[in-house]
C-alpha positions as CSV (number, residue, x, y, z in Angstrom):
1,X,33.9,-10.3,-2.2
2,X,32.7,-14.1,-0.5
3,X,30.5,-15.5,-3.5
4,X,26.9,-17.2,-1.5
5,X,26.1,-20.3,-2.9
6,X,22.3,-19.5,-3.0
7,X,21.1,-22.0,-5.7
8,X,23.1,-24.2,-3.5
9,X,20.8,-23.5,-0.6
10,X,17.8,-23.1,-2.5
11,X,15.3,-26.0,-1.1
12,X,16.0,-24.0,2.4
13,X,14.6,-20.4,0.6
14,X,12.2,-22.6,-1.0
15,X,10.9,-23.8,2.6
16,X,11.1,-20.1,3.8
17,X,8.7,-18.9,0.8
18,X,6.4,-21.9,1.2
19,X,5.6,-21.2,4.7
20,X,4.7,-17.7,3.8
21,X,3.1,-18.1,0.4
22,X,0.9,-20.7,2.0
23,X,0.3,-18.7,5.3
24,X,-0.7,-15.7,3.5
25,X,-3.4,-17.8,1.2
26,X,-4.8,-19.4,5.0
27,X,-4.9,-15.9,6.2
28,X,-6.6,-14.5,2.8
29,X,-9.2,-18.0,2.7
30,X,-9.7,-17.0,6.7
31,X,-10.3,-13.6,6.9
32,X,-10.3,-12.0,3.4
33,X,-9.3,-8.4,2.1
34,X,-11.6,-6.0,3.4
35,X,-12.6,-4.1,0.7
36,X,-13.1,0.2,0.4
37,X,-15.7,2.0,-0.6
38,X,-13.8,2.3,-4.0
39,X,-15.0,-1.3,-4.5
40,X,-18.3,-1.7,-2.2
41,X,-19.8,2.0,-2.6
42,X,-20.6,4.0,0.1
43,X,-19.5,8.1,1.6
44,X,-16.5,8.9,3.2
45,X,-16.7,11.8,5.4
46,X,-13.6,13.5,6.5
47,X,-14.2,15.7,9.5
48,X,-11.8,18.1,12.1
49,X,-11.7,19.5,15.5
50,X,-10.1,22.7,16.5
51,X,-10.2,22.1,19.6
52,X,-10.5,19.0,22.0
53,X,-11.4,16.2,19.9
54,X,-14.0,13.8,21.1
55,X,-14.0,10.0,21.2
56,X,-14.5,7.8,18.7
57,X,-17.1,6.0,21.2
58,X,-19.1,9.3,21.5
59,X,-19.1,9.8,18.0
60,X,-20.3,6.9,17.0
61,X,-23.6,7.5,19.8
62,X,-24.3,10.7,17.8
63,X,-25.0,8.6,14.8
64,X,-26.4,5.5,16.2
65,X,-29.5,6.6,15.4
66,X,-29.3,7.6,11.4
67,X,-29.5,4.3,10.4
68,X,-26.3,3.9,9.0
69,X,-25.1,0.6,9.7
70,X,-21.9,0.0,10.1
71,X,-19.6,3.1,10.1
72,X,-15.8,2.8,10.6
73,X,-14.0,5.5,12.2
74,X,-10.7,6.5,12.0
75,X,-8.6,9.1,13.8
76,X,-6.8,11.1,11.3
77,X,-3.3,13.6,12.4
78,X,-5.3,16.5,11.6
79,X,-7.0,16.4,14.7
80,X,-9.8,15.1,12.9
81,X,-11.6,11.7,12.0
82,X,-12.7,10.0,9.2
83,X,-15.9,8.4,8.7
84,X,-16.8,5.2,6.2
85,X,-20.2,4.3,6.4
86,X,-22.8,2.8,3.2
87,X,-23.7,5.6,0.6
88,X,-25.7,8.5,1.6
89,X,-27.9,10.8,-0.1
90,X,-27.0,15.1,0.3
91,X,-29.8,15.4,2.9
92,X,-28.9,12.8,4.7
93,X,-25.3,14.4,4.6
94,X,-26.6,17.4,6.0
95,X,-28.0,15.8,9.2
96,X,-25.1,14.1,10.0
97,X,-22.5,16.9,10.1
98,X,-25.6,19.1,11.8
99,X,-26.1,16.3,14.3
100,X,-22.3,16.3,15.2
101,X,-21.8,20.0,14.7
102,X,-24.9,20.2,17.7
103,X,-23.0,17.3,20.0
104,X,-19.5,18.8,19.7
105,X,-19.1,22.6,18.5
106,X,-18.7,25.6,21.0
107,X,-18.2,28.6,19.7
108,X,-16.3,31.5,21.0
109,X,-17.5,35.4,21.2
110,X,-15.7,37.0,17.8
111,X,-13.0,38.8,18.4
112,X,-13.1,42.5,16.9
113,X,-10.6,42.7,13.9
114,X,-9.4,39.3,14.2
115,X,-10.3,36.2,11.5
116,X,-11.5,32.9,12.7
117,X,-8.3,30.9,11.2
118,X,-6.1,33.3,13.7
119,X,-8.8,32.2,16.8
120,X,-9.1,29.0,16.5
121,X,-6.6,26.9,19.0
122,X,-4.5,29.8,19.8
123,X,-3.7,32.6,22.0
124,X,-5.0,35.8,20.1
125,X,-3.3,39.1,20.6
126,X,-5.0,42.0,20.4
127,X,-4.1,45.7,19.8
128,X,-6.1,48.6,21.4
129,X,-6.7,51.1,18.6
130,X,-6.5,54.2,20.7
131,X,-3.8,53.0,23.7
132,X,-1.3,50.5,21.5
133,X,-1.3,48.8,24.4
134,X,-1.5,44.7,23.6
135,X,-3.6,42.3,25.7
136,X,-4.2,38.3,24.9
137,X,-7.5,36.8,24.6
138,X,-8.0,33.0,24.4
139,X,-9.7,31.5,21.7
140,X,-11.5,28.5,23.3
141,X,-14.0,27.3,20.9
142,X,-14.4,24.1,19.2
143,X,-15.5,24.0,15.6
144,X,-16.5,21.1,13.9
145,X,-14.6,22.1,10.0
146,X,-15.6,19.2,7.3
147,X,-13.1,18.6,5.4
148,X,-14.0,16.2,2.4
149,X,-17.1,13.9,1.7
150,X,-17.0,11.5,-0.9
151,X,-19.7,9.4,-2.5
152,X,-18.7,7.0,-4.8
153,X,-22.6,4.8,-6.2
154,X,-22.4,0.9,-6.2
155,X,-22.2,1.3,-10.1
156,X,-19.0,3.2,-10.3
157,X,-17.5,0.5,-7.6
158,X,-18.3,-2.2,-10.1
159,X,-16.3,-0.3,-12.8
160,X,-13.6,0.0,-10.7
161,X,-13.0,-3.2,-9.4
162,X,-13.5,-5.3,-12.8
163,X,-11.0,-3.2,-14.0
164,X,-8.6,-3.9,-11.6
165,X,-8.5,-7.1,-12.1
166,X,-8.3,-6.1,-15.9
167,X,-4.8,-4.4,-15.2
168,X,-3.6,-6.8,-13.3
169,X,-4.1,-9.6,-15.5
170,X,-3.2,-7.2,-18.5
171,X,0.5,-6.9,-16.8
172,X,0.8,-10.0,-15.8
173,X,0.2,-11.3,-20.1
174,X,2.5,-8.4,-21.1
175,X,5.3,-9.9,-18.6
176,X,5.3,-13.1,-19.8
177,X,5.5,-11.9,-23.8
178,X,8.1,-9.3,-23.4
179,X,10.4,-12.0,-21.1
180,X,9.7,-14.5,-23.8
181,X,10.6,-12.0,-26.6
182,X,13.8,-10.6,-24.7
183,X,14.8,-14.0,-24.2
184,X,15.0,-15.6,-27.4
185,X,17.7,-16.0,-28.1
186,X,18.7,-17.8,-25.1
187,X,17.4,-21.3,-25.3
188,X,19.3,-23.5,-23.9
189,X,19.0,-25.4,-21.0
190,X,15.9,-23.5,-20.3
191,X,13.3,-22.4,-22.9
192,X,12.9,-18.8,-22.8
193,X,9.1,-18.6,-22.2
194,X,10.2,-20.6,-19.0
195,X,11.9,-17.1,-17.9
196,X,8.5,-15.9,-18.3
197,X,6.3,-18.1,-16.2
198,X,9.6,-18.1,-13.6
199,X,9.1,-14.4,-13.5
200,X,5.3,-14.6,-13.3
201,X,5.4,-17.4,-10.3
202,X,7.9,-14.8,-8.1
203,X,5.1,-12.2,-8.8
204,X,2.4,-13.9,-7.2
205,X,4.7,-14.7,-4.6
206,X,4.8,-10.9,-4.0
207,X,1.4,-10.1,-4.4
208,X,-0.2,-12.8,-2.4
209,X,1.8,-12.5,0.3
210,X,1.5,-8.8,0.2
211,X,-2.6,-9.7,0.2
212,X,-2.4,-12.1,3.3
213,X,-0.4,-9.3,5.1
214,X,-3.5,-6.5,4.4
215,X,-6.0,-9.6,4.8
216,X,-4.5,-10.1,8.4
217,X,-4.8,-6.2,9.1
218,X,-8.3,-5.9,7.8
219,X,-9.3,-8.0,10.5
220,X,-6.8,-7.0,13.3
221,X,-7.0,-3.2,12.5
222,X,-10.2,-2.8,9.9
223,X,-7.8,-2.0,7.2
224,X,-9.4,-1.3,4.2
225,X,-8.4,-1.9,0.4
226,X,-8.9,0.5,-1.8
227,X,-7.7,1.8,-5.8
228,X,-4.4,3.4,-4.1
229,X,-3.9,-0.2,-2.7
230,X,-4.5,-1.5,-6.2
231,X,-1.9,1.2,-7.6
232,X,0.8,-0.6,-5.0
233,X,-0.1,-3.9,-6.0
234,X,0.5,-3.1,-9.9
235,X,3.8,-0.7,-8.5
236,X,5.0,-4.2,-6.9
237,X,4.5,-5.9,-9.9
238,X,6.8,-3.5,-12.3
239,X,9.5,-2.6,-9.5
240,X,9.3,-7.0,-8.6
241,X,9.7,-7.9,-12.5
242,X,12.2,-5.3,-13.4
243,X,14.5,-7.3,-10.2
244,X,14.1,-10.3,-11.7
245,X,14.8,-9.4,-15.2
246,X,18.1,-7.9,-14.6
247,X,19.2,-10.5,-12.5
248,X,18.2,-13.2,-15.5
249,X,20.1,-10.4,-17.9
250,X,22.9,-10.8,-16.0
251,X,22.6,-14.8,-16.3
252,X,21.9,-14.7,-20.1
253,X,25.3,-12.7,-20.3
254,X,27.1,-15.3,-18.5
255,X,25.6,-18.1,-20.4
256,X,27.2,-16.6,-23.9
257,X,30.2,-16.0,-22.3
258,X,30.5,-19.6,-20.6
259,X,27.8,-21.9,-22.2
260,X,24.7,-23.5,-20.7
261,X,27.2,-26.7,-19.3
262,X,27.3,-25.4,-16.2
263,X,23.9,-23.6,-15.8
264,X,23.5,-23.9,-12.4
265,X,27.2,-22.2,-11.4
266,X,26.5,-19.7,-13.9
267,X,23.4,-18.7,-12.4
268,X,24.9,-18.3,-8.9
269,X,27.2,-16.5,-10.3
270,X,25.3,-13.9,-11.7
271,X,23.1,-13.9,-8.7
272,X,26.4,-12.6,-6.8
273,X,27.0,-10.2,-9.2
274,X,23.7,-8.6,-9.2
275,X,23.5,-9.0,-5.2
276,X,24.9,-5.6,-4.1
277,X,23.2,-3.8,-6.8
278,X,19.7,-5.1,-6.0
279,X,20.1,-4.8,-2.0
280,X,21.4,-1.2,-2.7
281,X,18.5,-0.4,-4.8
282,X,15.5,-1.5,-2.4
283,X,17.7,0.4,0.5
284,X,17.2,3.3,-1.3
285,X,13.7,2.9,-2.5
286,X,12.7,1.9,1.3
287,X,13.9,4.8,2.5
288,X,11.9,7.0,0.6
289,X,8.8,4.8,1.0
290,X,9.2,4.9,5.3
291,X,9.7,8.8,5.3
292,X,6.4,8.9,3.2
293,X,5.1,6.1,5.4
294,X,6.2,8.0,8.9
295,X,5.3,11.6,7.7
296,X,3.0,11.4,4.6
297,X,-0.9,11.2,6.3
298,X,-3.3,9.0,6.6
299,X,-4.2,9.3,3.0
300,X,-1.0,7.8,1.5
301,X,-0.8,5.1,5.2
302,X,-1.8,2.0,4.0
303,X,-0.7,2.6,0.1
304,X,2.8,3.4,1.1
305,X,2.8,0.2,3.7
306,X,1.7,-1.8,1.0
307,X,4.4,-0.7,-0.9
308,X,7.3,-1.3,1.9
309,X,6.0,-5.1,2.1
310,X,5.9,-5.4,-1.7
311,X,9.4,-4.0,-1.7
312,X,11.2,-6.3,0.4
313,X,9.3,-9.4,-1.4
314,X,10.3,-8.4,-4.7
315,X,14.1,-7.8,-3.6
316,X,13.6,-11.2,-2.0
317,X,12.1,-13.1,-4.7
318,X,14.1,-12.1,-7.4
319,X,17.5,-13.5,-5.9
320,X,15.8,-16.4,-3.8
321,X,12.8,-17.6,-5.9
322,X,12.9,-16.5,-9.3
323,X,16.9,-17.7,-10.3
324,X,16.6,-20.7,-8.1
325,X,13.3,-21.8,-9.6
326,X,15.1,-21.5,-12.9
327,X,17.6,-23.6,-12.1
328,X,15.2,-26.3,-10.4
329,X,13.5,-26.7,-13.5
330,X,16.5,-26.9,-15.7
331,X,17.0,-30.1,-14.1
332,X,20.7,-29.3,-13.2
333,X,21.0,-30.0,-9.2
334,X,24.9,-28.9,-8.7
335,X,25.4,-25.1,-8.3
């Protein structure tokens, strides 16, 4: 197999992840992430049609006048919508799913001997008890079925969001010590903490980038963050560092066998080494994460996008940012 000399052509991946890294904190200074109600508090109404369903414009006129403020809706695949609007009290609950229960909802005669799940949307057929003879009845009504409503209070939000940031700094300490631990016995030409910090930096390469991305949907699309989003992030941050560390495993093996002399070569070569094995492994993963991201819901939407973007960065970083980065501050400049 053709060995890449990518520690040779590292300023031009170094280029490549400046101009994202820095995009993504422009886009993240501009816009910002837009956060859930997991983080703001508010209710989150999910609601479904049986039959036509309405727009989202003459939705939003049935409850322009419940003083809401500002209440995002999105279509679900269920034929349904959900609603994200500040936090609501149970009566006011009630009026709004009475208001658009009143706007929307037909109901149908009932149909003798027949449930409502087997008349809603469907042709019904129906037996005649003394002839056996079968005849079809349309069901045409449109019921408004509510399928969820959440309230999370602005204390809970609180909670959650300082200990997000909690985890995530947690990991991020944790990396750094195990690296430094794993690698000490490898000292030379790099300390090992430097593994570390290297690991760390390709990391928040990931994660910011993966944070300008939402920060540019938020305002395109009113993309939302919320705790599953925060579950990615922290899912990036294992399935990221555990790249990296077996392509520096695979370095530290070449060092013993060939010395630190030549620590740039003998990080390309490792680099080669763990190539196919790193590009198979995100394949794999990816295709898991688009079939979940193509046929999972709306629920799992934006956590399994963030986890296709965090994916490809952390395959990414660990053969073009973390090695090289090592080798840059070695001091060595041949590969």
């Amino acid at each position: 197999m053709k060995e890449f000399n990518i520690i040779g052509t590292r300023k031009y991946w170094f280029i490549v992840s400046g101009i994202l890294f820095a995009t993504a904190v422009v886009l993240l200074a501009i816009f910002g992430l837009k956060p859930g109600i997991d983080f703001t508090g508010g209710s989150l109404m999910e609601i479904r049609f049986t039959g036509e369903r309405p727009t989202v414009e003459s939705v939003q006129n049935v409850l322009a006048d419940n003083n809401l403020g500002s209440v995002t809706i999105q279509s679900t695949a269920d034929n349904g919508y959900l609603l994200r609007m500040r936090y609501i009290t149970e009566d006011e609950h009630q009026q709004i799913i009475g208001e658009i229960r009143n706007a929307f909802q037909t109901e149908t005669e009932p149909i003798p001997n027949v449930t409502v799940e087997e008349q809603e949307g469907a042709a019904v057929e129906i037996v005649a008890a003394d002839t056996e003879e079968t005849s079809t009845v349309a069901a045409v009504g449109n019921r408004v079925i509510e399928e969820r409503v959440e309230t999370i209070g602005p204390a809970i939000s609180e909670t959650l969001r300082t200990r997000s940031v909690q985890a995530v700094v947690g990991v991020v300490i944790a990396i750094v010590l195990f690296i430094a631990y794993a690698f000490r016995k490898v000292s030379k030409p790099v300390a090992s903490w430097k593994y570390g910090v290297v690991a760390v930096v390709a990391l928040l390469h990931d994660i910011v980038i993966t944070m300008g991305i939402f920060a540019f949907l938020g305002w395109w699309r009113g993309v939302e963050i919320d705790i599953p989003f925060v579950v990615a992030l922290l899912t990036i941050l294992g399935y990221s560092v555990n790249d990296t560390i077996i392509v520096f495993d695979r370095v530290r093996e070449m060092l013993i066998k060939r010395g630190s002399s030549k620590f740039a070569e003998t990080v390309n070569i490792g680099l080669n080494q763990t190539l196919p094995r790193s590009l198979n492994t995100s394949f794999t993963t990816l295709l898991v994460l688009l079939a979940l991201f193509m046929f999972g819901g709306d629920t799992i939407h934006n956590f399994s996008l963030a986890l296709i973007v965090g994916i490809i960065l952390g395959a990414y970083s660990s053969i073009f940012v973390a090695s090289p980065l090592l080798v840059e501050w070695s001091g060595q400049k041949e590969a």
